[in-house]
C-alpha positions as CSV (number, residue, x, y, z in Angstrom):
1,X,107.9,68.7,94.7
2,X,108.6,72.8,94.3
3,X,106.3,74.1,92.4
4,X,108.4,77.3,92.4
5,X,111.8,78.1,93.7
6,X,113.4,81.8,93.9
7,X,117.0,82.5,95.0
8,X,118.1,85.7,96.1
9,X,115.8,87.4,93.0
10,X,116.2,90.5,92.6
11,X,114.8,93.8,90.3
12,X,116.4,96.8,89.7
13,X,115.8,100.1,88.3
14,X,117.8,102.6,86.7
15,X,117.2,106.0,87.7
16,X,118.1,109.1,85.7
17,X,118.7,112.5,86.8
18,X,117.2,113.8,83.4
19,X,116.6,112.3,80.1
20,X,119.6,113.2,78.3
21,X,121.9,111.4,81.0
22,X,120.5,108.0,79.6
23,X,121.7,109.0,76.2
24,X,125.0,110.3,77.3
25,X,125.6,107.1,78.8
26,X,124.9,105.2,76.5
27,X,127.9,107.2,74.4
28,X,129.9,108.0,76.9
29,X,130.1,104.6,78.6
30,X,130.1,106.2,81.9
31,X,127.4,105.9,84.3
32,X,124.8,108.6,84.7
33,X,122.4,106.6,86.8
34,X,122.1,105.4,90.4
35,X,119.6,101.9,90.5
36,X,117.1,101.6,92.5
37,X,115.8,98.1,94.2
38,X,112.1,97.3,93.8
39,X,113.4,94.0,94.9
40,X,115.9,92.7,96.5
41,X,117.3,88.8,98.0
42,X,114.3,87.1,97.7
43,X,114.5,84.0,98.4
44,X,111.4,81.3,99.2
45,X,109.7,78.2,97.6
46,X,106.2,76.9,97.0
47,X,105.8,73.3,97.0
48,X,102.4,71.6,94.8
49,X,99.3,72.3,96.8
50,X,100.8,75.0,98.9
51,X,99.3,78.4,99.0
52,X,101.2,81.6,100.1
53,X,99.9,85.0,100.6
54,X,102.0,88.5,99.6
55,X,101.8,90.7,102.0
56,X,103.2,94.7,103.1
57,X,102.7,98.1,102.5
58,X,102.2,100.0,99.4
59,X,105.8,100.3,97.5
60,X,107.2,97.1,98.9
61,X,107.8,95.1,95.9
62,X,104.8,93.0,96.0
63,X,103.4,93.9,92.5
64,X,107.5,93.5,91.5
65,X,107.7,90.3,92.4
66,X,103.8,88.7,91.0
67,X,105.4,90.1,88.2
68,X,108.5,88.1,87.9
69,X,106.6,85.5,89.3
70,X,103.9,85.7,86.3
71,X,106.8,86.1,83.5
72,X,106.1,89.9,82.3
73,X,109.3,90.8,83.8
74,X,112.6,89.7,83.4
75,X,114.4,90.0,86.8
76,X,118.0,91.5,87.8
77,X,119.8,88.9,89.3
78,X,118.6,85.3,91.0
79,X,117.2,82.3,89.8
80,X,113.4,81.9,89.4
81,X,112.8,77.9,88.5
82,X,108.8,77.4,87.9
83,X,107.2,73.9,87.2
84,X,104.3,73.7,84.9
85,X,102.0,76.3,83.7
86,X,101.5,79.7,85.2
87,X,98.7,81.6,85.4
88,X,98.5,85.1,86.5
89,X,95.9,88.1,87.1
90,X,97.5,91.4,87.9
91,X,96.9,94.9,86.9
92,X,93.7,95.7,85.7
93,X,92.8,94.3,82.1
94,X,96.3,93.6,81.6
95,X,96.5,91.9,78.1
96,X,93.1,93.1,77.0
97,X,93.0,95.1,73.7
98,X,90.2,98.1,74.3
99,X,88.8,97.7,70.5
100,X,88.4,93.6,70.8
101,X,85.1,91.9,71.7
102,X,85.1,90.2,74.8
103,X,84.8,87.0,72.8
104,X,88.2,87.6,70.5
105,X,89.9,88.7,74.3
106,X,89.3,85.0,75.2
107,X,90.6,83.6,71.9
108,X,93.4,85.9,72.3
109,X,94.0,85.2,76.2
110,X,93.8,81.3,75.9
111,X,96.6,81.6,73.2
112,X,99.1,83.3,75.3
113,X,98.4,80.7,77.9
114,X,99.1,78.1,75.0
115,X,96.2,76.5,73.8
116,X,95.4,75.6,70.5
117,X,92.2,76.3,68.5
118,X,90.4,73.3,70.0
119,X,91.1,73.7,73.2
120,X,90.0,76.9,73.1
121,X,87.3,76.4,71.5
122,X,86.0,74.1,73.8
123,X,86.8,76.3,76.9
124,X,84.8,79.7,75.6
125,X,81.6,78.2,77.0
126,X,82.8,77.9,80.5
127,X,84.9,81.1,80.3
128,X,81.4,82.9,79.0
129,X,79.2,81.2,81.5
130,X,81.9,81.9,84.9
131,X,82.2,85.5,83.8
132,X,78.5,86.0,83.4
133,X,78.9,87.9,80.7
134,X,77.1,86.5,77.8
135,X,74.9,89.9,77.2
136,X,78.1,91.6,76.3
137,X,80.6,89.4,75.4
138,X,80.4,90.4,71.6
139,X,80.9,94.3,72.9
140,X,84.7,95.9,72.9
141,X,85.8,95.5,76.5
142,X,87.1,99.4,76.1
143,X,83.2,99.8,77.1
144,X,83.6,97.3,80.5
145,X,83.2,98.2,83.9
146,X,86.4,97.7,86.4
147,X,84.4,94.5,87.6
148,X,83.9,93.2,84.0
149,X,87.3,93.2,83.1
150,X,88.4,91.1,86.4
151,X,85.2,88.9,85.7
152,X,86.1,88.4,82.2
153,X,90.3,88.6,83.4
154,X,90.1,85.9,86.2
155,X,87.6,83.2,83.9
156,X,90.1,83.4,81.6
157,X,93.6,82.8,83.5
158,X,91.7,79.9,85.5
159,X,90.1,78.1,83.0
160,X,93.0,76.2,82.2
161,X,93.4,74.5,85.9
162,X,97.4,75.7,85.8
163,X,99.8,74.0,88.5
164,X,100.4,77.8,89.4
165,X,98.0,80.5,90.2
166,X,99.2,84.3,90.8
167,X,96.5,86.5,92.2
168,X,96.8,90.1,92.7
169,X,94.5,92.4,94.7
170,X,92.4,92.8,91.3
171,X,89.5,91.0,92.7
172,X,88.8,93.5,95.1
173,X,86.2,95.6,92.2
174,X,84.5,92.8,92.0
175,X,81.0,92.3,93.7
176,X,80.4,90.1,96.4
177,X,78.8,87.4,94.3
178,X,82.0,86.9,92.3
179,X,84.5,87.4,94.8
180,X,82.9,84.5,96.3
181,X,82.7,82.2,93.2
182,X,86.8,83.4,92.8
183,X,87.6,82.1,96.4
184,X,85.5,79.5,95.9
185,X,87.9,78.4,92.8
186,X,90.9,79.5,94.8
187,X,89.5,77.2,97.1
188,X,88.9,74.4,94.4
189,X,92.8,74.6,93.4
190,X,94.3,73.9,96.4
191,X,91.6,70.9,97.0
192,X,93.1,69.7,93.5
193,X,96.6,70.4,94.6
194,X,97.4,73.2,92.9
195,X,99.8,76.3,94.2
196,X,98.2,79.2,94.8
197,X,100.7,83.4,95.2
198,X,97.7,85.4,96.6
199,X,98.7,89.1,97.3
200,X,96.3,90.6,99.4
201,X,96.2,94.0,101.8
202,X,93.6,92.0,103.5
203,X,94.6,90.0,105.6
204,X,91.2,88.4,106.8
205,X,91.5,86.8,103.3
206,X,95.5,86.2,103.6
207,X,94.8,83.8,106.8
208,X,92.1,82.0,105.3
209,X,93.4,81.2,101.7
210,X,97.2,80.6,102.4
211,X,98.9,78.2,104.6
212,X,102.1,80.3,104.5
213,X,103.2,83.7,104.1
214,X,105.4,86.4,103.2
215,X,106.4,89.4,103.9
216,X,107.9,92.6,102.4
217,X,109.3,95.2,103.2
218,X,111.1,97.9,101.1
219,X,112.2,95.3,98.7
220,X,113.4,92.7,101.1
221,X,111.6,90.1,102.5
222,X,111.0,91.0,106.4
223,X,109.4,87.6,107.4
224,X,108.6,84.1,106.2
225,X,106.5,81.4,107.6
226,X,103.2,79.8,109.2
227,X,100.5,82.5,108.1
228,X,99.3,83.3,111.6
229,X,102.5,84.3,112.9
230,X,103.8,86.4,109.6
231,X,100.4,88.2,109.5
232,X,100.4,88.7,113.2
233,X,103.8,90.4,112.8
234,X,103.5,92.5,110.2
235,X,100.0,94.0,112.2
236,X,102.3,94.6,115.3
237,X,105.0,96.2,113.0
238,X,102.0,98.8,111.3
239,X,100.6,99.2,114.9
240,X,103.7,100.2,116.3
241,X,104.8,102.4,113.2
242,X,101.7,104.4,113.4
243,X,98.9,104.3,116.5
244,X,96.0,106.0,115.3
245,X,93.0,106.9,117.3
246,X,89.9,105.1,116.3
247,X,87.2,107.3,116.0
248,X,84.3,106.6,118.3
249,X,81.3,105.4,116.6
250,X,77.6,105.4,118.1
251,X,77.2,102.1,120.5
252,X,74.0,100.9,118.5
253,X,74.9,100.4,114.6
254,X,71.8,100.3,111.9
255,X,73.6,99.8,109.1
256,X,71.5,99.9,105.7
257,X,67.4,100.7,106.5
258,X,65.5,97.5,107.0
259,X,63.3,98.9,104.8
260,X,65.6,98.3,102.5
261,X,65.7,95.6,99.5
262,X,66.2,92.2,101.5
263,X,65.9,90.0,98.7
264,X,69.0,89.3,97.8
265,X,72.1,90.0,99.3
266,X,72.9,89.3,102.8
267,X,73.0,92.2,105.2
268,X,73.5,92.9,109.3
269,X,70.5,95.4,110.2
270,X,71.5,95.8,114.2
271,X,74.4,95.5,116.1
272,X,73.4,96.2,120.1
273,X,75.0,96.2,123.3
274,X,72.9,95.0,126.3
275,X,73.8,98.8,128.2
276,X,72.7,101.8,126.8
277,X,74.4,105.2,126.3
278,X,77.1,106.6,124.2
279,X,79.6,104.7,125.9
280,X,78.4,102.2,128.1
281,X,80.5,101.3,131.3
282,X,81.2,97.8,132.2
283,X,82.9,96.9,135.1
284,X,85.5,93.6,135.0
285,X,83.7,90.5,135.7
286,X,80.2,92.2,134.7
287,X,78.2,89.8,132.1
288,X,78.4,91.3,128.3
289,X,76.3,91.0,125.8
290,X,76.3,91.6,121.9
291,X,72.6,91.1,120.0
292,X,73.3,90.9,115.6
293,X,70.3,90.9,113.9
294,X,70.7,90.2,110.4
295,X,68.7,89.3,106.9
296,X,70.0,85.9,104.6
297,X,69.3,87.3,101.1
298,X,69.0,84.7,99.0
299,X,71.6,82.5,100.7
300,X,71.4,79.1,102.7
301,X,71.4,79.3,106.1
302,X,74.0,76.2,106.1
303,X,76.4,79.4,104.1
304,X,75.9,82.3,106.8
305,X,77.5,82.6,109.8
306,X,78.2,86.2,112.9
307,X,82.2,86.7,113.8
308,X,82.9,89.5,116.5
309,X,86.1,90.8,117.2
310,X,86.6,92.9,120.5
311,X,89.0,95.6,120.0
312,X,90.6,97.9,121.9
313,X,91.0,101.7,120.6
314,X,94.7,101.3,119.7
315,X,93.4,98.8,116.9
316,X,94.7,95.7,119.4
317,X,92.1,92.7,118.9
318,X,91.7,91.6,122.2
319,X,89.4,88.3,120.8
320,X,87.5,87.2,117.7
321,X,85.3,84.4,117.1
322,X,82.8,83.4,114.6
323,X,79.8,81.1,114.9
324,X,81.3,79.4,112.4
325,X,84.6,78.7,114.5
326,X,82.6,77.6,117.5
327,X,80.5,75.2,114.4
328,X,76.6,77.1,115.5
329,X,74.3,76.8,113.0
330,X,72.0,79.5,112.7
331,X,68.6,79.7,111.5
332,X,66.2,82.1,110.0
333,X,62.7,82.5,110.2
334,X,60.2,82.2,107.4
335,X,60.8,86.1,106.5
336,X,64.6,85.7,106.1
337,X,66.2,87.4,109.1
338,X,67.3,85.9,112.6
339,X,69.4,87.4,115.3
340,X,72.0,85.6,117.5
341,X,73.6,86.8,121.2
342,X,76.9,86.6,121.5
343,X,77.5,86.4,125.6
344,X,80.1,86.3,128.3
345,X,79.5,85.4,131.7
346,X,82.6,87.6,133.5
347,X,84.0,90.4,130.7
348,X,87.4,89.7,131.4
349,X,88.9,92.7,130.3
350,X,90.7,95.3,132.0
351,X,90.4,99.2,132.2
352,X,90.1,100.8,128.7
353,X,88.3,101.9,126.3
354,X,86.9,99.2,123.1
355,X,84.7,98.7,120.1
356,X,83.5,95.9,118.5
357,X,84.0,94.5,114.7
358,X,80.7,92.7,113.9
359,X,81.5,90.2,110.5
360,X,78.7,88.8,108.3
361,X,80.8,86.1,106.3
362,X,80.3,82.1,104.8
363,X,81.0,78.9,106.2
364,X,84.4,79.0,104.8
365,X,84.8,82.5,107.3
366,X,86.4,83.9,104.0
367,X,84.1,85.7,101.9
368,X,82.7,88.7,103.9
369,X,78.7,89.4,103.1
370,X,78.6,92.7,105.2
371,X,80.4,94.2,108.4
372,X,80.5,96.8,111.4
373,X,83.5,98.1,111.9
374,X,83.8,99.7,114.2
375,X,80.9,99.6,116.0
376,X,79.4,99.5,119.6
377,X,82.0,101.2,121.8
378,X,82.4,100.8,125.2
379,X,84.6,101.4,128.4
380,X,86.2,98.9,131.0
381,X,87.2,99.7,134.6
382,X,88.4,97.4,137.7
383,X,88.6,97.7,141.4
384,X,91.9,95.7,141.4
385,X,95.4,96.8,140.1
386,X,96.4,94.4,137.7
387,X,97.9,95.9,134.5
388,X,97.3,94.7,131.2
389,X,94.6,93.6,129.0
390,X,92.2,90.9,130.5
391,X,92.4,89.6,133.7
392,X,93.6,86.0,133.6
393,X,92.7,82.6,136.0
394,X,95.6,81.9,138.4
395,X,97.3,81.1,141.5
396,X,100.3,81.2,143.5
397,X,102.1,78.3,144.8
398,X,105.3,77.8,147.5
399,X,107.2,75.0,148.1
């Protein structure tokens, strides 16, 4: 069953030259306006339990159309068919009045979502307790932090398990702590079948939430499908629109002190090659070496795991793998930190220049703890002639 169903929705605009044209129209009944197309033909569904990621550049209708999708905006033209209840968190604090208490926000919230006054009543305990906000929750949120108002925003529009859940990039102010309890319910939804519009620039997060995806451009949808291959496209498309220079970084990365606080929140402390120098030289079919050294906070071993991405310096990932992929468990000594190797017996790769991306993330390779990137730089050269990337295994056969 379709959760949601658009057909060729659309959103337009009316543009004035000046302020007065609006007015003369109006009188006149001759048009002083030319419309412009925030959104245009859109046309996809969601099915129960499905998840689909928003993605595109800046200005491509993707806060348009969580809009429509959400019910604070009327669209143009199409049909947009929704089953059940929908719950949405967009712009910041949208919905939130500045001079209210946290507390009469949630009162105020859980009645636009439709709940009476005993169902809300017996959700303010769990709203209060998931936004960790109890100290202040009697305070007007006009004196909130960005990350209070998505903490208090997103307990609210999710307390209420709704059959669909619109997500805009909002959760991005918050800390790590409760972006990772907000994928973590993201996560829960879709265990409990629930449909899940997640619009996201990144698209790290895009491939591992949503099973589908969708993309944008100027209005229009540009490409629809399996997540891997829509995200892999609309990275080709930005690569090829503008190829920018990375700029070199030093080969051995630091990061924050290690004499920093390593109590509590994750954090890589070293990120080496095995040759030294500003830009080491490897030679195709030479052994490579990474070494991550890193600290576990306060979090299980069973929740940490080391991705690495190699990359060359026209942003093309060459190959990324996590110890999570490749299911390595890691452990930590009695003072919290541990270090891994990440080794290949014949670099494959062929002349060019590269860096590394050096991950810190979770078991569920979603939530990101800390990163490198970019980091360790290095150069490639061969003795053959092959063109290309990487050198691949192969032979030649004749009948």
């Amino acid at each position: 069953m379709s959760t949601l169903i658009t057909e060729n929705l659309g959103k337009g605009y009316r543009i004035y030259r000046k302020p007065s044209d609006s007015l003369k129209e109006l009188l006149l009944r001759r048009t002083y306006h030319r419309t412009f197309w925030a959104l245009q033909g859109v046309t996809f569904r969601c099915e129960q339990g499905e998840s689909i990621g928003i993605i595109g550049a800046n200005g491509a209708g993707k806060s348009t159309l969580l809009k429509l999708l959400a019910g604070t905006m009327q669209p143009s033209e199409g049909v947009l068919t929704i089953e059940g209840r929908v719950s949405a968190i967009l712009e910041l604090g949208t919905g939130f009045h500045p001079e209210f208490s946290g507390l009469d926000n949630i009162r105020m919230g859980c009645a636009m979502l439709g709940l009476n006054a005993a169902e809300t009543r017996d959700r303010i305990p769990e709203i209060i307790a998931f936004s960790e906000l109890e100290a202040f929750i009697e305070q007007p949120v006009k004196s909130y932090s960005s990350g209070m108002y998505v903490r208090l925003a997103f307990a609210i529009v999710t307390c209420i398990e709704p059959e669909l859940l619109v997500v805009d990039e909002a959760l991005s102010v918050g800390d790590q702590h409760f972006q990772k309890k907000s994928i973590n319910r993201m996560n829960h939804f879709r265990q409990l079948g629930k449909s899940l519009i997640f619009c996201s620039h990144n698209l790290y997060h895009v491939k591992e939430l949503c099973s589908r995806a969708l993309w944008l451009h100027q209005g229009k949808v540009a490409a629809s499908g399996e997540v891997g291959e829509v995200v892999d496209a609309y990275q080709d498309f930005v690569r090829q629109k503008d190829r920018l220079t990375i700029a070199t970084a030093p080969p051995t990365t630091t990061g924050k002190d290690q004499e920093s606080d390593l109590t509590t929140l994750p954090q890589l402390l070293n990120v080496t090659l095995d040759r030294p120098g500003e830009l080491p030289l490897y030679r195709s079919g030479d052994p490579f070496c990474v070494s991550v050294s890193a600290h576990r906070g306060t979090i299980t071993m069973e929740d940490i795991h080391v991705g690495i991405v190699i990359t060359r310096n026209d942003g093309v990932q060459c190959y990324g793998v996590s110890t999570a992929v490749d299911k390595i468990s890691l452990t930590a000594g009695t003072d919290g930190c541990f270090s891994v190797r990440y080794q290949i017996d014949a670099l494959p790769l062929l002349s060019g220049e590269y860096f590394l991306e050096v991950w810190y993330i979770d078991a569920t390779s979603v939530h990101i703890y800390d990163s490198r990137n970019p980091c360790c730089p290095f150069k490639v050269r061969q003795k053959s002639v092959e063109v290309g990337m990487v050198w691949l295994p192969h032979r030649w056969e004749q009948d």
